[in-house]
N, C-alpha and C positions, 0 to 999 in steps of 0.2 A: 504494500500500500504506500502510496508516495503522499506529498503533501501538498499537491494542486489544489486549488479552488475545485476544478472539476471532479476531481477522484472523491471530492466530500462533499458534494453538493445536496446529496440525501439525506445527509447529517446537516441538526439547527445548527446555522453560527454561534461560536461564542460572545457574548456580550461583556462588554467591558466601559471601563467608566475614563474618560479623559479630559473631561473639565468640570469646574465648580463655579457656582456662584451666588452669594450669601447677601441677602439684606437684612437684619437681624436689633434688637435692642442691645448688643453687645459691637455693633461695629458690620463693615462691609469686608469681611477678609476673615479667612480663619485663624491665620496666624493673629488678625487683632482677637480674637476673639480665644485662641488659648491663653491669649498673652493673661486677657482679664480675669480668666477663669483661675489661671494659676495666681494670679495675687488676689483672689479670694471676693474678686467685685460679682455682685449679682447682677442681672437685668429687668431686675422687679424693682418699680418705681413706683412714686406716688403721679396718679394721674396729675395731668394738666391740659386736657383736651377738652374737658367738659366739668361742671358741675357735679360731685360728688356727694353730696348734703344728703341725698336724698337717697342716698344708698346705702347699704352694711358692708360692702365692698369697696376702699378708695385706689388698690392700686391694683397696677398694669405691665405688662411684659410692656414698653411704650419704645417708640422707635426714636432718636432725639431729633429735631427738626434737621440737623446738619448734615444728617446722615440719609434725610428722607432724598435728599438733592442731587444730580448728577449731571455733572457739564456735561459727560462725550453726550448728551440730548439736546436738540433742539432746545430751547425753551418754551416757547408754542407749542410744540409738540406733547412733550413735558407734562404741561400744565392742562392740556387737554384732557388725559389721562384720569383715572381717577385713582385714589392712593393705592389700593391693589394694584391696580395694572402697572403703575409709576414703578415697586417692587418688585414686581416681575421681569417688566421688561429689562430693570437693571440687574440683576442676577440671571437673568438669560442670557444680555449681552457679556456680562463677566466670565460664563461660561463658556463661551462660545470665544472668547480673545485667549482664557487659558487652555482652550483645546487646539487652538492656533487653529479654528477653521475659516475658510473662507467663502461662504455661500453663495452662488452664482446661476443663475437662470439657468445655466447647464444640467446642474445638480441636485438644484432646490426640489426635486420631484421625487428625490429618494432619500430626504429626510423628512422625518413626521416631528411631531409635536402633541405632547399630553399632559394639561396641567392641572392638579386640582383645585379648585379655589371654590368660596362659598359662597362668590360674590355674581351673578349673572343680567340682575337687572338693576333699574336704577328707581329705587321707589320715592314717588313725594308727595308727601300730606299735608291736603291744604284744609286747614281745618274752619276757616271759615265755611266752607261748603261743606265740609265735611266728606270729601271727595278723598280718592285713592288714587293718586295716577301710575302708572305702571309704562315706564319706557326701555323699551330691551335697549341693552350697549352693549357693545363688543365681551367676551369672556378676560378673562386677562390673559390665558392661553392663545385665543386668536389674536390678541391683540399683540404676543410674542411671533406667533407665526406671520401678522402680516407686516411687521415690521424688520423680522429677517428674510421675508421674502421666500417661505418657504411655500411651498406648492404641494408635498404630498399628504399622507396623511393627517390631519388635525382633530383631536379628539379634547373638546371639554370638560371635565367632569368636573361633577358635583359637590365641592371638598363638605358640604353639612353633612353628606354622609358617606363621604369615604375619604380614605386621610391621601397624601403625598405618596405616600408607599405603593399606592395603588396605582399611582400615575406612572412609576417607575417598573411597575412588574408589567405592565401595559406594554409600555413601551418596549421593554427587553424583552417579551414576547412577538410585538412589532415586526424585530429586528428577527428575530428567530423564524418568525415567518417569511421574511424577506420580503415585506411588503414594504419598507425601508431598510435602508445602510445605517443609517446615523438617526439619534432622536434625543431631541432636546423633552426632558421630564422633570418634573418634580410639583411644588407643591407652595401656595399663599394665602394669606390669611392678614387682614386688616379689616377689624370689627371691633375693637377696642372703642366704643360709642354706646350714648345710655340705651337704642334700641335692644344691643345687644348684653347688655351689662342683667337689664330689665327683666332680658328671657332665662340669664342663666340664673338668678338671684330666687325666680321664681321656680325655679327646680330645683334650688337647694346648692347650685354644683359648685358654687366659688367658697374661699376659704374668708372666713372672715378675722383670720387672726393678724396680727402683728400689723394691722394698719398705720400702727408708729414706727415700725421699724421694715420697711417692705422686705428687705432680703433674708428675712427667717421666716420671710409669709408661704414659699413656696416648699411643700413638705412631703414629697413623695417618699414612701416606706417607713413613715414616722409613726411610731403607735399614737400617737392623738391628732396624725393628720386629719384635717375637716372639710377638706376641698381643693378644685385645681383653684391657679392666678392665670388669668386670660393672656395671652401675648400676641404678637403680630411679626409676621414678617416672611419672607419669601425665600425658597433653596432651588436653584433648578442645575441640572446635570446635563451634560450633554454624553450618551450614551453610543457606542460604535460594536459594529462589530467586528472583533480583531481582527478579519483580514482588512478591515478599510483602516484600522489605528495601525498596525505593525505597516503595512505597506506604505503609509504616508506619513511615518516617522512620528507616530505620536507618543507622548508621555503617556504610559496608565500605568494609574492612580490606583486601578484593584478592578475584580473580575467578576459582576453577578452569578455567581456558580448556581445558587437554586433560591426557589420561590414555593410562595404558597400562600392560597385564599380562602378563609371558611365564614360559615354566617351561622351564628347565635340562635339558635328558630326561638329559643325560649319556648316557652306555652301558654295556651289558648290565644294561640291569634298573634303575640306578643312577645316580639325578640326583644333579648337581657343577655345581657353579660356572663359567659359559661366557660369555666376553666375549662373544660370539656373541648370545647372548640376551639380555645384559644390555644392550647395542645396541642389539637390536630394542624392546627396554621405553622405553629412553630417544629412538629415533628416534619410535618411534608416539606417545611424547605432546608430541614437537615437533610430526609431523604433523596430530595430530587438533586443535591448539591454534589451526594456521592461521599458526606464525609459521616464520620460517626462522631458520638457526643465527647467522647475525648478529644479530638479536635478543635473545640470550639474555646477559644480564649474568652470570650467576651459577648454576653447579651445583652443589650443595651432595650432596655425597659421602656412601654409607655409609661407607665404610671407616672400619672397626675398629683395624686394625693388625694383622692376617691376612697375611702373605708374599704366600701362591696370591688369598686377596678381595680386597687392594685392588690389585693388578698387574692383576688380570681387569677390574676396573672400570675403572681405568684406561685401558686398550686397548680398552674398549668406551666409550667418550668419545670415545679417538682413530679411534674407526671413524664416530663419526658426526658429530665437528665437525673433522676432519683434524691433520693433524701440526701446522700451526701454532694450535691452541687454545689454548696458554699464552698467547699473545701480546694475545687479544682476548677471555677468558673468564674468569673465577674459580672455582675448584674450591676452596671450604672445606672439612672434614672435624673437623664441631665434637664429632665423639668423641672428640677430644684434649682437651676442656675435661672432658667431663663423664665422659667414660666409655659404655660401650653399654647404654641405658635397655630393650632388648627391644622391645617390643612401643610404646613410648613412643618411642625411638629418631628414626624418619623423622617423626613426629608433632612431635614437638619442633623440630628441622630446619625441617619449614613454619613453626612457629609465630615460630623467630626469625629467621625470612627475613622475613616481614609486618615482626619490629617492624626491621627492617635496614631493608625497604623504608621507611617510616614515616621512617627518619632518615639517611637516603640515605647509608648507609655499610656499606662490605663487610666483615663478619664476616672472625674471621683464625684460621688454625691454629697452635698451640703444638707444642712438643715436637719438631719437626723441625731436628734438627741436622747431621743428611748428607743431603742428598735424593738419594732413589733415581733415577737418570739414565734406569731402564726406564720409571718412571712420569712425568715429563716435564710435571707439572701447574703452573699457578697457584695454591697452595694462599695465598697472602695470610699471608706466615709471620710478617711485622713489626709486627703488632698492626691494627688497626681501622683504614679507611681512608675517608674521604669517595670518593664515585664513583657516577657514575649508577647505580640500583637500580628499572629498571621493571618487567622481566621475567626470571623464573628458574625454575631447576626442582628439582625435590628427587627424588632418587633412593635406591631401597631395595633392597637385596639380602639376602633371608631364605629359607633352606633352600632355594636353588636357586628359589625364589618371587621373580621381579624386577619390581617396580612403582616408577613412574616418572609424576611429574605438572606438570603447566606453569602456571605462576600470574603476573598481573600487580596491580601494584599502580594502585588505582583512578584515578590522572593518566596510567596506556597501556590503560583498558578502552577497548574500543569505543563508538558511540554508546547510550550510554543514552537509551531513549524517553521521552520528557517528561511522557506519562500511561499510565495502564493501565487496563482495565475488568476488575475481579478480577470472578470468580463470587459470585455470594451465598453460595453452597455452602460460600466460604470464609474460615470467620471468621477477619480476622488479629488476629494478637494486640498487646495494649495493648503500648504503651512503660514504663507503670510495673512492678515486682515486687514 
């Protein structure tokens, strides 16, 4: 068996990851954003976007004005935009300059796009009339595609009810279908406003502690956690599949090895939160990855700081790497730094696992000052720690939607083949921008 494109054509492409790009309450760059993390700053502030009197919640994952900005935009342009999309398109475009692509009307037809965001339409209430208006705008995903100019597949999704994760397995399925070469994915979330303050406040979900002091408000695996802290902010990936990165000299960054999607049915009628299938999400992209749970350096947690979310995830960790997992595994949960980003959230998670991988050290959880003895984790409580970092997995739990992915960083990929005979069919794109 040789290692042409054609000899393996029957076989999915492998998918792999070669750019990043972060908008975040911690900064636009990861390395800004280790930097903060390792001198102990959180991304939970007290709001300043609106009026908070009226609420039991005052702080917010908040993005700082300085950061919302980006010259390589137009300004017109820019400002047309609405603040989702604004984070989007600039973590796309970041993406796509560190994958060193170059998109061109040639090409543009065999790169897709898939983002999740919660934001679709543009609602205004005029309450003298008492009226609802309802005006569609662009997705903030189309609004990346038609700004890079891409042409082929473009897929919206819904981030209320399904997180970033999904937009990435999407996508590296995409690829594997070869209905694209290349896919720009990931995940955004700017809701931080009393509509949305209002809805989560009335379900109980926000944490109402430490409003004097926001960076011990965010408490995932804390025996008296009471709630997540809302945040905002955008992660998108630009996705290849190695024969288009090795052939046209690209940097990767690590390798989607396997995936996995399951759904909570709950009962009567009414999907809940089930270790059960959160298990099954986490075991199936151990399985489809090819590795086993010794393997796995590092699971990188939703958990929010939910009581019933993160107890559930918990027990579905210990269903599928057994009662001794603390002992040979890490369970971070870096919604204690930042807060819960939405639809950015597990998007993020990948993205600072790469740069963890990069500098072989394991990410650490804050704010845990009783550990809960039900949940029974390695959450890495004492700051930042050097420690082999080859393979991990990032797991998401959204509306009863649980997806779950396995990633190695490019020193435990498998053998990479030495050449490729790409198609003519397909132009890859320059290394300049």
């Amino acid at each position: 068996m040789t290692n042409s494109y054609s000899d393996t054509a029957s076989l999915p492409p492998r998918v792999v990851i070669t750019g990043i790009g972060v908008v975040t309450p911690l900064g636009r760059s990861l390395g800004a954003i280790w930097s903060a993390l390792e001198n102990n700053e959180s991304g939970v502030r007290n709001i300043t976007r609106f009026d908070t009197s009226k609420f039991e919640s005052k702080i917010a994952g908040e993005i700082q004005e300085s950061d919302q900005l980006d010259s390589r935009f137009r300004p017109d342009y820019f400002q047309s935009l609405r603040v989702s999309s604004r984070y989007t398109v600039s973590a796309a475009l970041s993406a796509v300059q560190t994958a060193g692509l170059s998109l061109t009307p040639e090409n543009s037809g065999q790169i897709g796009c898939i983002i999740a965001s919660a934001e679709g339409q543009d609602i205004a209430i005029t309450t003298d009339e008492k009226q609802i208006e309802i005006t569609d705008v662009p997705h903030p995903g189309q609004n990346v595609a038609a700004f890079l100019g891409i042409t082929g597949p473009v897929i919206p999704l819904d981030g209320r009810y399904v997180s970033g994760l999904e937009a990435i397995i999407e996508a590296s399925e995409m690829i594997r279908r070869k209905d694209a070469y290349v896919a720009i994915a990931g995940g955004t979330d700017a809701r931080i406003d009393p509509t949305t303050f209002t809805a989560n406040e009335s379900r109980k979900e926000l944490t109402t502690q430490n409003n004097t002091d926001p960076a011990l408000a965010s408490r995932p695996l804390d025996k008296n956690r009471n709630g997540k802290v809302l945040s905002e902010g955008s992660v998108v990936f630009v996705l290849e599949a190695l024969e288009v990165a090795v052939t046209r000299g690209a940097k990767i960054l690590g390798e989607i090895e396997g995936k996995s999607l399951t759904f909570s049915a709950g009962s009567n009628g009414r999907p809940a939160v089930d270790p059960v299938y959160i298990g099954r999400s986490i075991q199936g992209a151990l399985l489809s990855s090819g590795r086993i749970q010794s393997e796995i350096d590092v699971l990188m947690l939703d958990a929010c700081g939910s009581q019933e979310g993160d107890l559930a995830e918990a027990r579905a960790v210990h269903r599928v790497f057994g009662a001794s997992v603390r002992h040979h595994m890490y369970t971070p949960a870096l919604k204690s730094h930042i807060g819960d980003m939405g639809a950015a959230a597990a998007p993020f998670a990948l993205a600072f696992t790469l740069e963890a991988m990069s500098r072989q050290q394991i990410p650490s959880t804050r704010n845990i000052e009783n550990e809960a003895t039900d949940i029974d984790l390695d959450a890495n409580t004492k700051g930042f720690r050097s420690d082999a970092l080859r393979v991990a997995m990032i797991n998401s739990v959204s509306n009863s939607n649980n997806s779950t992915v396995t990633i190695c960083d490019p020193t435990a990929m498998r053998e990479i083949p030495s050449d490729f005979n790409i198609p003519d069919n397909l132009p890859i794109p320059e290394l300049d921008i």
